[in-house]
Backbone as CSV, one residue per row, in Angstrom:
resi,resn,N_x,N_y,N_z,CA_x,CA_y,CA_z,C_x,C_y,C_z
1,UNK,-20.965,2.643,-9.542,-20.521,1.286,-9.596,-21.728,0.423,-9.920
2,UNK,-21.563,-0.409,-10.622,-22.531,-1.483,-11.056,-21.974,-3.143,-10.502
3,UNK,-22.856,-3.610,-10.011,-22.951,-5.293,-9.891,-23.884,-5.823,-10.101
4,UNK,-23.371,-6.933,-11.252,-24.551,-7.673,-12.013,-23.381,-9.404,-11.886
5,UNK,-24.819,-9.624,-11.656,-24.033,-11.962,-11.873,-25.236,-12.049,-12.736
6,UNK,-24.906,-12.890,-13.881,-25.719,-13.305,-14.805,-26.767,-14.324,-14.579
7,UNK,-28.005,-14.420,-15.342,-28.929,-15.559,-14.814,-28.945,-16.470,-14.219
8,UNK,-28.106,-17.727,-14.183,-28.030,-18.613,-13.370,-27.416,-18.358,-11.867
9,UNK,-26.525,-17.578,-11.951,-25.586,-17.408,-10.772,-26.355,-16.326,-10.038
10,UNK,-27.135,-15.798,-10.090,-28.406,-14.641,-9.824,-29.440,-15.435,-8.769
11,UNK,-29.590,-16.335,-9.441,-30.425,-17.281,-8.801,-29.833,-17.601,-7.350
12,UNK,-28.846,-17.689,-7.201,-28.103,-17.982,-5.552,-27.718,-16.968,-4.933
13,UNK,-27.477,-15.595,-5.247,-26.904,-14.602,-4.974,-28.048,-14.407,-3.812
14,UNK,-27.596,-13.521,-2.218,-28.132,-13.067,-1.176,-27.703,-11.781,-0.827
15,UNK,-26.440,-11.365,-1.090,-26.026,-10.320,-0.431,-25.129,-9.599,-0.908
16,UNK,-24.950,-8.532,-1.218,-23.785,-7.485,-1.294,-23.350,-6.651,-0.870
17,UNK,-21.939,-6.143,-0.532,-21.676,-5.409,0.602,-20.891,-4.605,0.150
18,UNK,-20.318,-3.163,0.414,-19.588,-2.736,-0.869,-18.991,-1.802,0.256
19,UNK,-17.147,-1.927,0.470,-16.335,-1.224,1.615,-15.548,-0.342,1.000
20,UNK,-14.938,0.712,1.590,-14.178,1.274,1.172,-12.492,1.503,2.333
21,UNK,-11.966,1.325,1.620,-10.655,1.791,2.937,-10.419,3.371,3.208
22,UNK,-10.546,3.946,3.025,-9.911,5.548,2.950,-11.085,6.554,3.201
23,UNK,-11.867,5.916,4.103,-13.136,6.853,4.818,-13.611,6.933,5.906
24,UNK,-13.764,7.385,6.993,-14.495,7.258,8.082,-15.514,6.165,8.176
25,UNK,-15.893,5.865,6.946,-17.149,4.723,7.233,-16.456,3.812,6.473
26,UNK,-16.080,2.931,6.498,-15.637,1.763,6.016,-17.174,1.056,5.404
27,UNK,-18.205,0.481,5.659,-18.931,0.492,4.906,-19.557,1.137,4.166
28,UNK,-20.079,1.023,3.054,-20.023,2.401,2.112,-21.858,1.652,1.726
29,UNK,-21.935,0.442,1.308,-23.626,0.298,0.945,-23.426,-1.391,0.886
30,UNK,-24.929,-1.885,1.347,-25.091,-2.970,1.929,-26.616,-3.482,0.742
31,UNK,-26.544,-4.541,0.855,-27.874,-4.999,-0.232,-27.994,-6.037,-0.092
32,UNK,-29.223,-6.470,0.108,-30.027,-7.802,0.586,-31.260,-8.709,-0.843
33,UNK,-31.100,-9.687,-1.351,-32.108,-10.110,-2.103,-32.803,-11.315,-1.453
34,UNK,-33.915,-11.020,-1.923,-34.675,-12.234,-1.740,-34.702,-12.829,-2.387
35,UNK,-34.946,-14.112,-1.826,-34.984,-15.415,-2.800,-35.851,-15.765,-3.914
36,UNK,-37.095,-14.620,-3.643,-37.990,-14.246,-5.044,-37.181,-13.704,-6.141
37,UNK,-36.691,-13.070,-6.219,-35.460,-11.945,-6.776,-35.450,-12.407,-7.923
38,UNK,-36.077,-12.123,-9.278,-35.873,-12.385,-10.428,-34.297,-12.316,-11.169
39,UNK,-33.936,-11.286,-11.002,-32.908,-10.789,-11.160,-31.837,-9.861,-9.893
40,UNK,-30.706,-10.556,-9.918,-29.930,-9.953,-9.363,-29.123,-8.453,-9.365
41,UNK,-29.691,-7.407,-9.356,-28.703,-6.286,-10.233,-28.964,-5.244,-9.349
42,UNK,-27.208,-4.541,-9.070,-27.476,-3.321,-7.998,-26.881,-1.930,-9.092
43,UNK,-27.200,-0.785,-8.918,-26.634,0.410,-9.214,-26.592,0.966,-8.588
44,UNK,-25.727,1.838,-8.086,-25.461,3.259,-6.807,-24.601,3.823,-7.112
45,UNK,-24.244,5.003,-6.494,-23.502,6.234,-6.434,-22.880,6.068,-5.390
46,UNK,-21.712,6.435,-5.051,-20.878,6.500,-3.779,-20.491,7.496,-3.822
47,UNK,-20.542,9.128,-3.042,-19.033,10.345,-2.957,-18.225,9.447,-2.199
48,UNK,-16.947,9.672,-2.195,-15.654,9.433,-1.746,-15.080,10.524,-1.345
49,UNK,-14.283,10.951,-0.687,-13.849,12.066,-0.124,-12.257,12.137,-0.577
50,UNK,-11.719,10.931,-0.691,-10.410,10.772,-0.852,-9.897,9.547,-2.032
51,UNK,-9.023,9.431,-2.736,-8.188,8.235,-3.857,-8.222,7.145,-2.785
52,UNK,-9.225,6.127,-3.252,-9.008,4.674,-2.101,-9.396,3.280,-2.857
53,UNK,-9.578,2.096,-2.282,-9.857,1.216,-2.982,-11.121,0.876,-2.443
54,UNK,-12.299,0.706,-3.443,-13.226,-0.137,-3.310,-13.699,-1.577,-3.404
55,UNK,-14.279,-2.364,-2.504,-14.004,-3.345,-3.059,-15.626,-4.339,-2.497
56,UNK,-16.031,-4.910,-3.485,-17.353,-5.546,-3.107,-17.603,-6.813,-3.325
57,UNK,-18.241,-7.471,-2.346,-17.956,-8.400,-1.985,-19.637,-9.242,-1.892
58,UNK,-19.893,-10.478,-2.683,-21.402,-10.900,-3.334,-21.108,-12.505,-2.178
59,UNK,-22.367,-12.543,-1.840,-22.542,-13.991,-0.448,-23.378,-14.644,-1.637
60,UNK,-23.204,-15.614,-2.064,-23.874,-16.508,-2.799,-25.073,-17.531,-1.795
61,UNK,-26.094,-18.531,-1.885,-26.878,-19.301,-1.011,-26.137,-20.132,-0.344
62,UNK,-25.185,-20.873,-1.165,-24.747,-21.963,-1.143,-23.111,-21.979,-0.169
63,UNK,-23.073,-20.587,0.326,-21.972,-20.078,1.382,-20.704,-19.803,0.447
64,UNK,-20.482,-19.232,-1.008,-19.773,-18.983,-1.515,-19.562,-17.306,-1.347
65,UNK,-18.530,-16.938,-1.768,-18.374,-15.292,-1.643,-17.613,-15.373,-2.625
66,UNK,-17.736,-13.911,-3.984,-17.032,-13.585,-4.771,-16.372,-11.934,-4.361
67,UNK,-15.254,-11.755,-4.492,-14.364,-10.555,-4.161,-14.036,-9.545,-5.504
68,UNK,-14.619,-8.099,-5.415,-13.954,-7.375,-6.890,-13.506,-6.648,-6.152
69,UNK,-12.301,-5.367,-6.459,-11.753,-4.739,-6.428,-11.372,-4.010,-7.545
70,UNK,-11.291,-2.674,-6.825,-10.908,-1.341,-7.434,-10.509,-0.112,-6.881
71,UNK,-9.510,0.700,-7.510,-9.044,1.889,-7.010,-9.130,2.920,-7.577
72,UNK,-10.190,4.049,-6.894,-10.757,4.955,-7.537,-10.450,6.230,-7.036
73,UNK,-9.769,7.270,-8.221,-8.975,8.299,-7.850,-10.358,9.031,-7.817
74,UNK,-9.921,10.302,-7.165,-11.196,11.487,-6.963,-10.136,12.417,-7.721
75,UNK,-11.716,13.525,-8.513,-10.748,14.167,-9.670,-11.715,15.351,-9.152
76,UNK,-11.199,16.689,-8.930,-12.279,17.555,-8.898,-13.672,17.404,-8.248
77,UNK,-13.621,16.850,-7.088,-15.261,16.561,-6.318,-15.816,15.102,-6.979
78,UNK,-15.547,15.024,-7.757,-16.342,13.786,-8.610,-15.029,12.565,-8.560
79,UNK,-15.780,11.106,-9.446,-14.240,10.099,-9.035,-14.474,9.971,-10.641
80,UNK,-13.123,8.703,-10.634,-12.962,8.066,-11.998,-11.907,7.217,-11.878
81,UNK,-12.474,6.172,-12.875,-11.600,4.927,-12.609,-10.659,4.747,-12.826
């Protein structure tokens, strides 16, 4: 999974949090920027164990939150969208 906010909106971004429903751990990966933070941009890997929805969730400075969602089948050990 990739999350990127483009230059300006980068600039306010603090936090990302990335859950899953259909796992023992409901949080799945957590990410913190500093306010130095040239750029805003996360990449990671998640296994999934089971077909669930992901969904991640960006804290802007200014107390805004943006919501994505997705539901990602598992195919053979590996996922796909």
């Amino acid at each position: 999974m990739t999350a990127s906010v483009d230059r300006v909106a980068a600039a306010y971004l603090t936090d990302v949090l990335i859950v899953g429903n259909g796992s023992s751990r409901v949080r799945l990966a957590a990410f913190q920027f500093a306010p130095a933070s040239e750029i805003s941009q996360v990449k990671t890997r998640i296994r999934l164990q089971a077909m669930q929805s992901v969904t991640a969730v960006a804290k802007m400075r200014d107390g805004n939150f943006y919501i994505g969602s997705k539901r990602v089948k598992i195919a053979l050990g590996s996922w796909s969208w």
